[in-house]
ROSE-4610 file (N, C-alpha, C; in Angstrom, 1 decimal, always signed):
// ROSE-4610
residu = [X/X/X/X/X/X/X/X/X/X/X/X/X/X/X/X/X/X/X/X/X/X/X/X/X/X/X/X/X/X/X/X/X/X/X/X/X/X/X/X/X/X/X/X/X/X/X/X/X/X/X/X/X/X/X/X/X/X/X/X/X/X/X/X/X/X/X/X/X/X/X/X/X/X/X/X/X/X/X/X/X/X/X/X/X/X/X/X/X/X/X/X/X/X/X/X/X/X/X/X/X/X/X/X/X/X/X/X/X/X/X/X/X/X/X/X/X/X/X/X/X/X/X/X/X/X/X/X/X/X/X/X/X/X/X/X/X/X/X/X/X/X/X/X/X/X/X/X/X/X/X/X/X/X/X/X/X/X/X/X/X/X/X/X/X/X/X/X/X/X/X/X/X/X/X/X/X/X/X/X/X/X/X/X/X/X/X/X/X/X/X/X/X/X/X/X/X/X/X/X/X/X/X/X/X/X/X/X/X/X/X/X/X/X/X/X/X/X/X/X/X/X/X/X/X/X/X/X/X/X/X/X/X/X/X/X/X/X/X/X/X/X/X/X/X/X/X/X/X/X/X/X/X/X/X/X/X/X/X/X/X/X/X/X/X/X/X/X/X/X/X/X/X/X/X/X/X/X/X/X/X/X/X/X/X/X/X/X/X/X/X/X/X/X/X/X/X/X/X/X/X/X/X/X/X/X/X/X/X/X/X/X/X/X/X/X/X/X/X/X/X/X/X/X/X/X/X/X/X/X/X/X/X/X/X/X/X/X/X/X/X/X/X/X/X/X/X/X/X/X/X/X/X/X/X/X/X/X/X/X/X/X/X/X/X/X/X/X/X/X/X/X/X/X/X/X/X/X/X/X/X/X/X/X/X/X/X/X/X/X/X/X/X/X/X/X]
num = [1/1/1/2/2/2/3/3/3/4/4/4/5/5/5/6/6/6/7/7/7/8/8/8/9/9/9/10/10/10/11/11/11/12/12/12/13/13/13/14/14/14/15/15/15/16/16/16/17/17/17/18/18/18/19/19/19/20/20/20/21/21/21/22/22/22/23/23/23/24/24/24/25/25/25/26/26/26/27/27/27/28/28/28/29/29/29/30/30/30/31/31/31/32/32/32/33/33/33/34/34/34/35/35/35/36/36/36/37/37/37/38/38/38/39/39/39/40/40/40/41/41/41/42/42/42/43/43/43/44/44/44/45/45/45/46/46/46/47/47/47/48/48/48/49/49/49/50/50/50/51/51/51/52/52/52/53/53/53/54/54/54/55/55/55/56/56/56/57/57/57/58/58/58/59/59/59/60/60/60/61/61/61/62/62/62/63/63/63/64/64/64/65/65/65/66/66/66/67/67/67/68/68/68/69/69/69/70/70/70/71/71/71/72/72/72/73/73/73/74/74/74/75/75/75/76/76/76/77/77/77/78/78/78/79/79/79/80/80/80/81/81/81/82/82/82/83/83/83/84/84/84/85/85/85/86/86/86/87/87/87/88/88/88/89/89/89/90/90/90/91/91/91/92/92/92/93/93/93/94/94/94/95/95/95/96/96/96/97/97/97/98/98/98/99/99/99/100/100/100/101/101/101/102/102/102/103/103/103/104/104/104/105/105/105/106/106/106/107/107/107/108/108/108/109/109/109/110/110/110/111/111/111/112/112/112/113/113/113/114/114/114/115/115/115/116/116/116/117/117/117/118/118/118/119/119/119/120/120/120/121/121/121/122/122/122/123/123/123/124/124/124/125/125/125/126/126/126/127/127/127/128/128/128/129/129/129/130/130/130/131/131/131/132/132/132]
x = [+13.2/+13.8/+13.3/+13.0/+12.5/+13.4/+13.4/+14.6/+14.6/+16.0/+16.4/+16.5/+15.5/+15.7/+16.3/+17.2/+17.7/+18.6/+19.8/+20.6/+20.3/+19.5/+18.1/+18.7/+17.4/+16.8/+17.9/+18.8/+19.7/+21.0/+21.1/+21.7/+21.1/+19.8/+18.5/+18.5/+18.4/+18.7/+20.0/+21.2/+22.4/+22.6/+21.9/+21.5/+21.0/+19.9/+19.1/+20.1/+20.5/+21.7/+22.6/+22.9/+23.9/+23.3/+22.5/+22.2/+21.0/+20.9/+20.0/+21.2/+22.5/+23.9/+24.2/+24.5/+24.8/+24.1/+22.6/+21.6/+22.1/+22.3/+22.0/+23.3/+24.5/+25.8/+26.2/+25.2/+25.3/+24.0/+23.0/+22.2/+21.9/+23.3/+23.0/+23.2/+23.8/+24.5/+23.9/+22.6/+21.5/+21.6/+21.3/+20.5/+21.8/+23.1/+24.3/+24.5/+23.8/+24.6/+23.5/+23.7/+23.3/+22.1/+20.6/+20.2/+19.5/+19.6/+19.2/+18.0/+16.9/+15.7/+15.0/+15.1/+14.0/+12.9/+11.7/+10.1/+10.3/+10.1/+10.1/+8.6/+7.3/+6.1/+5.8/+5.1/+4.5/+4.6/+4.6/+4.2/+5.9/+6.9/+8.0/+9.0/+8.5/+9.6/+9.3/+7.6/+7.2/+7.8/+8.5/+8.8/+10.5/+10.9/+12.5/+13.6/+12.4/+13.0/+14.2/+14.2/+15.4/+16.4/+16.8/+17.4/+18.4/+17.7/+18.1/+18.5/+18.0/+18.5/+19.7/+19.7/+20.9/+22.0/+22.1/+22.7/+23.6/+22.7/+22.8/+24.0/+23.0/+24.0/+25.5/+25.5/+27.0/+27.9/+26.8/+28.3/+28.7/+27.7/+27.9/+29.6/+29.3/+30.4/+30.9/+31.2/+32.8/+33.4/+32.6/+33.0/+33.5/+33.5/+33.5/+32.8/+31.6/+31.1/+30.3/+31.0/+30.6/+29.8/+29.4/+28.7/+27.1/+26.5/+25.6/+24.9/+23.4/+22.7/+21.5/+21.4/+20.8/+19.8/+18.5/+17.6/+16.3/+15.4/+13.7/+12.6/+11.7/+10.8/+9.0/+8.1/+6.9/+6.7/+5.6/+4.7/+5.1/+5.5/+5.8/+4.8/+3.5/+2.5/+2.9/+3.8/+4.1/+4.4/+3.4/+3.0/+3.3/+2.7/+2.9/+4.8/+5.3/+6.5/+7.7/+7.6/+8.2/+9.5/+10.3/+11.2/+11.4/+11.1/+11.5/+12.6/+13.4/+14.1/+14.1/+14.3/+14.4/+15.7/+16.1/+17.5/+17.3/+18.1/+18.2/+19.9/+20.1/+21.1/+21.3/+22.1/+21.4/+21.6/+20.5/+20.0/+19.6/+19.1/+18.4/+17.2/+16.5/+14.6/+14.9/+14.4/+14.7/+14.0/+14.4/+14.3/+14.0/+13.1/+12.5/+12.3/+13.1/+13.6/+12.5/+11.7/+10.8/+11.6/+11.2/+11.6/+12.7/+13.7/+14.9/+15.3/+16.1/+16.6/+18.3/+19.3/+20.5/+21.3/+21.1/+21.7/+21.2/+19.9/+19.7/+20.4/+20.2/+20.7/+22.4/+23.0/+24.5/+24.3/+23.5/+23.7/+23.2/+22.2/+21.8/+23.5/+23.7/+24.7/+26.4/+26.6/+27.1/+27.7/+26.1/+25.6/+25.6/+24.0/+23.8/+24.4/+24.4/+25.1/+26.7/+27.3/+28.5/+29.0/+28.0/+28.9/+27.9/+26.9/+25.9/+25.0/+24.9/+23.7/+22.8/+22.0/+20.1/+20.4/+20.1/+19.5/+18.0/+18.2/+16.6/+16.1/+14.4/+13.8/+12.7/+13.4/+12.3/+10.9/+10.3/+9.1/+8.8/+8.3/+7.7/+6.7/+6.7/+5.6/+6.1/+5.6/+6.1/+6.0/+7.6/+7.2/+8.2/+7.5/+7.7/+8.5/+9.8/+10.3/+9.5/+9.6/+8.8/+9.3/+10.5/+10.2/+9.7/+9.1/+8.3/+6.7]
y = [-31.1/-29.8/-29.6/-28.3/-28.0/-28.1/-28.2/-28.2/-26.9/-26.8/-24.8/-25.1/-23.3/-23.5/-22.6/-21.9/-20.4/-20.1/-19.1/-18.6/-18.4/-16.9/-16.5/-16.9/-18.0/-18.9/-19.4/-19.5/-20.4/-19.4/-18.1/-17.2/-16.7/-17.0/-16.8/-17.5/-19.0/-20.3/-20.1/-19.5/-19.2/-18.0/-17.2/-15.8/-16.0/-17.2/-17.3/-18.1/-18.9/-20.2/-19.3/-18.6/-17.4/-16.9/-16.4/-15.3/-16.2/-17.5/-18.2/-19.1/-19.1/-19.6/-18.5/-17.0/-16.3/-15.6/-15.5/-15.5/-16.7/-17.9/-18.9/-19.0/-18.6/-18.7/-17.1/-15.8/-14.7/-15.0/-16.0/-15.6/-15.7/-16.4/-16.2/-14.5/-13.4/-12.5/-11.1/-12.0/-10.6/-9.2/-9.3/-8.3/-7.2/-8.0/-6.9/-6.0/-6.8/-6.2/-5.4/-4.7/-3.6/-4.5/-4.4/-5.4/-4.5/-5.2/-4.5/-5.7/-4.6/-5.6/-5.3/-6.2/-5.6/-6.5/-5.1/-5.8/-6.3/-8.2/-9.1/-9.4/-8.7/-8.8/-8.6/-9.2/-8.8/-7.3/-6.6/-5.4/-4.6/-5.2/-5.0/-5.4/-6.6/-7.4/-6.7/-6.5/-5.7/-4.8/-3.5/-2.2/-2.5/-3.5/-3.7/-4.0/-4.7/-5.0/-6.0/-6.7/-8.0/-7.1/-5.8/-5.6/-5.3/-4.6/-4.1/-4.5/-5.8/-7.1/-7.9/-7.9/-8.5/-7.2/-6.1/-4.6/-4.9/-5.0/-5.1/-6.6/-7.3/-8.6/-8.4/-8.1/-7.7/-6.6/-5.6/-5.0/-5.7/-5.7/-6.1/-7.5/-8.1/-9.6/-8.7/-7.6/-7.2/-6.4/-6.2/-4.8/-5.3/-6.1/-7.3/-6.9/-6.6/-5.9/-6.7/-7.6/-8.7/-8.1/-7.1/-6.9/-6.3/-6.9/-6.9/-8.4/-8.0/-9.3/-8.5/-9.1/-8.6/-9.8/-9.3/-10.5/-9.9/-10.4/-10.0/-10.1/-9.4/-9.3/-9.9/-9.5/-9.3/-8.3/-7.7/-6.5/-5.6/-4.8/-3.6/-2.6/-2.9/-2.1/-0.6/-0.2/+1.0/+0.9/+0.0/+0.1/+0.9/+2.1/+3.2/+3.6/+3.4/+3.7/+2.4/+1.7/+0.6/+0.7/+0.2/-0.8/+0.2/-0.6/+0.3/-0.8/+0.0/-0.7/-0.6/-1.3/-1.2/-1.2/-0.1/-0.2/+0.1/-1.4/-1.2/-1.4/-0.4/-0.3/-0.6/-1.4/-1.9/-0.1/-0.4/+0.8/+1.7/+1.4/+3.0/+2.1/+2.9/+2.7/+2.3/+1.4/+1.2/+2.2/+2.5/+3.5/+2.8/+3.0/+3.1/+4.0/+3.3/+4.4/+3.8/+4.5/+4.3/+4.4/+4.3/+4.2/+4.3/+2.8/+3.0/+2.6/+2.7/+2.2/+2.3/+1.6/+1.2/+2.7/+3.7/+4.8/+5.5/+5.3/+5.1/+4.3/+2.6/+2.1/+2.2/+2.8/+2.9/+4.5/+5.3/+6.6/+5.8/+5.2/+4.6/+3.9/+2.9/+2.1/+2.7/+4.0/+4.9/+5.6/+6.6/+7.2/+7.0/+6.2/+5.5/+4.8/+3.3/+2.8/+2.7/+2.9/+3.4/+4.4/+5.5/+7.2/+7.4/+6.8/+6.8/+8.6/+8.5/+9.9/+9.7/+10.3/+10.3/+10.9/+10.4/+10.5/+11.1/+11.9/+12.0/+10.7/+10.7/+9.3/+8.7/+8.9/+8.1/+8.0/+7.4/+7.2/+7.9/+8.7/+9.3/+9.2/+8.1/+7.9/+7.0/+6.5/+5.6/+4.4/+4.2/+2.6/+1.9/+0.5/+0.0/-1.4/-2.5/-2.9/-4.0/-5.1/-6.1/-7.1/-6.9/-7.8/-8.4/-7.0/-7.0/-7.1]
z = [-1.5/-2.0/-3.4/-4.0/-5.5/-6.1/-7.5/-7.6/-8.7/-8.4/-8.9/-10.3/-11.3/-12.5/-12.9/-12.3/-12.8/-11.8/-12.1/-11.5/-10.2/-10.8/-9.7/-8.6/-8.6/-7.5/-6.8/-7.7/-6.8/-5.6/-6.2/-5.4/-4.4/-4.6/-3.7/-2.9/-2.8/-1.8/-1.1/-2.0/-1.1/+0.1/-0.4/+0.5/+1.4/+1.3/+2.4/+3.4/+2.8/+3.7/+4.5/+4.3/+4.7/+5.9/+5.5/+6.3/+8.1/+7.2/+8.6/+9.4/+8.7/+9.5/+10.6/+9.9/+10.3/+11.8/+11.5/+12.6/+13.5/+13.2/+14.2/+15.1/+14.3/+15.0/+15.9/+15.5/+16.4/+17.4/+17.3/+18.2/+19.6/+20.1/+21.4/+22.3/+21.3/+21.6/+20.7/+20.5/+19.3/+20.2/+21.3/+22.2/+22.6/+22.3/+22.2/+21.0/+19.9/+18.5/+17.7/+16.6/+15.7/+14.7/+14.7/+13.9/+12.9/+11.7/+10.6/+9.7/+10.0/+9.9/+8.6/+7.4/+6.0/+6.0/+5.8/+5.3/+4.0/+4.0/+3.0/+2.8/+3.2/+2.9/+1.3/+0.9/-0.8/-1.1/-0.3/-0.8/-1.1/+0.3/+0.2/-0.9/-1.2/-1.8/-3.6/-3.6/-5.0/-5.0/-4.3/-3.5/-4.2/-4.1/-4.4/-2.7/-2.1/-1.2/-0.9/-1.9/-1.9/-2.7/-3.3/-3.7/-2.6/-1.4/-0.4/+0.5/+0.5/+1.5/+0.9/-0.3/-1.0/-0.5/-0.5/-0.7/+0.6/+1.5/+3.3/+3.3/+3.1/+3.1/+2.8/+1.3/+0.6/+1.3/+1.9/+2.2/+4.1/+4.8/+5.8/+6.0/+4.8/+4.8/+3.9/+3.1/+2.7/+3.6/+4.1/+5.5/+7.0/+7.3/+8.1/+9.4/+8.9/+10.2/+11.2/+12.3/+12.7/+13.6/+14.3/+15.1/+14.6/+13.5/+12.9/+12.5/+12.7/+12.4/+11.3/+10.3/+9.0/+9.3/+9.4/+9.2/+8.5/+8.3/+7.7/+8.2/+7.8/+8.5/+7.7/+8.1/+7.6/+7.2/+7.4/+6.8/+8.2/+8.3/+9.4/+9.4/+8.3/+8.3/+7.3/+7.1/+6.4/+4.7/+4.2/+2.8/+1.7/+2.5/+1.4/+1.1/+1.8/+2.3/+2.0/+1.3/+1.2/+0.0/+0.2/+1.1/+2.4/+3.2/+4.9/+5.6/+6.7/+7.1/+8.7/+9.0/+10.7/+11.3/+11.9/+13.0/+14.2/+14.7/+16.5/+16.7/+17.1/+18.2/+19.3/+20.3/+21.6/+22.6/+23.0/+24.1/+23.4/+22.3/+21.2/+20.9/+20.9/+20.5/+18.7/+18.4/+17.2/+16.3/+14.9/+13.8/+12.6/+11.9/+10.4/+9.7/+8.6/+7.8/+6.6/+5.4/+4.9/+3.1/+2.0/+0.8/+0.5/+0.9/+1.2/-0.4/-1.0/-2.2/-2.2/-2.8/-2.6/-2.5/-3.1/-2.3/-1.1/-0.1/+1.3/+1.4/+1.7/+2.2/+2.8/+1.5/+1.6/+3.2/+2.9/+3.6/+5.0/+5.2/+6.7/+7.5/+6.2/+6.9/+7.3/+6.4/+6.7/+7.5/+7.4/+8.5/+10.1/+9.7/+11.0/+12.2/+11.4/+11.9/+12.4/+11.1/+11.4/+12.2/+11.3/+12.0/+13.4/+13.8/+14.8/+14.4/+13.7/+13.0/+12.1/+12.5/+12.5/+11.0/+10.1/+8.8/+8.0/+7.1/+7.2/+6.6/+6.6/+5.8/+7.3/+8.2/+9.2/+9.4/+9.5/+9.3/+11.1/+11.1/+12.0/+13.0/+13.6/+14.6/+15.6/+16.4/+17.8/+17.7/+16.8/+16.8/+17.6/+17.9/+18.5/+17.8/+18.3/+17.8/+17.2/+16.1/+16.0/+17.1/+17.6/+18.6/+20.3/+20.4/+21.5/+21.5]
């Protein structure tokens, strides 16, 4: 293991610990629940994507919103458009939402998920989930 030289890094190592617990102890029961997917690719994470991912994380565990799995992704291909976010609802075609920044995120999680209403921001074309 590296060893940690900064706060940072080290709230960074704990986020991560969290959130691959969390995945591992909901995953037999993914395909029921609300998954909220952030592009952690170079281009995202330059974009302010870990801001977003940290955002999601925190409110998700103060909100106790168990029926959520917050995980990350790669490059989703939409570059120009970054921080983007992916939401799947079970039995809804999943949705990407494109230049999300922490007041989107708050309206998606809101919105969306919560209040089940389409938001503007979607990236507009036929996409398909990353996990098919």
């Amino acid at each position: 293991m590296p060893k940690i030289m900064s706060l940072d890094e080290l709230q960074a190592l704990r986020e991560s610990v969290k959130n691959k617990i969390d995945l591992r102890e909901k995953g037999d029961h993914v395909d029921q629940m609300i998954v909220i997917r952030v592009a952690m690719a170079t281009c995202g994470i330059a974009a302010g994507a870990r801001d977003i991912m940290n955002y999601f994380s925190e409110e998700v565990r103060a909100r106790g919103l168990n029926n959520i799995v917050l995980t990350q992704s790669g490059c989703m291909g939409y570059c120009y458009a970054e921080p983007t976010v992916e939401i799947t609802i079970p039995g809804k075609e999943p949705v990407v939402y494109g230049d999300v920044n922490k007041a989107r995120a708050a309206e998606i999680l809101e919105k969306h998920i919560i209040g089940g209403e389409m938001i503007e921001g979607i990236i507009p074309v036929a996409h398909k989930s990353l996990d098919e």
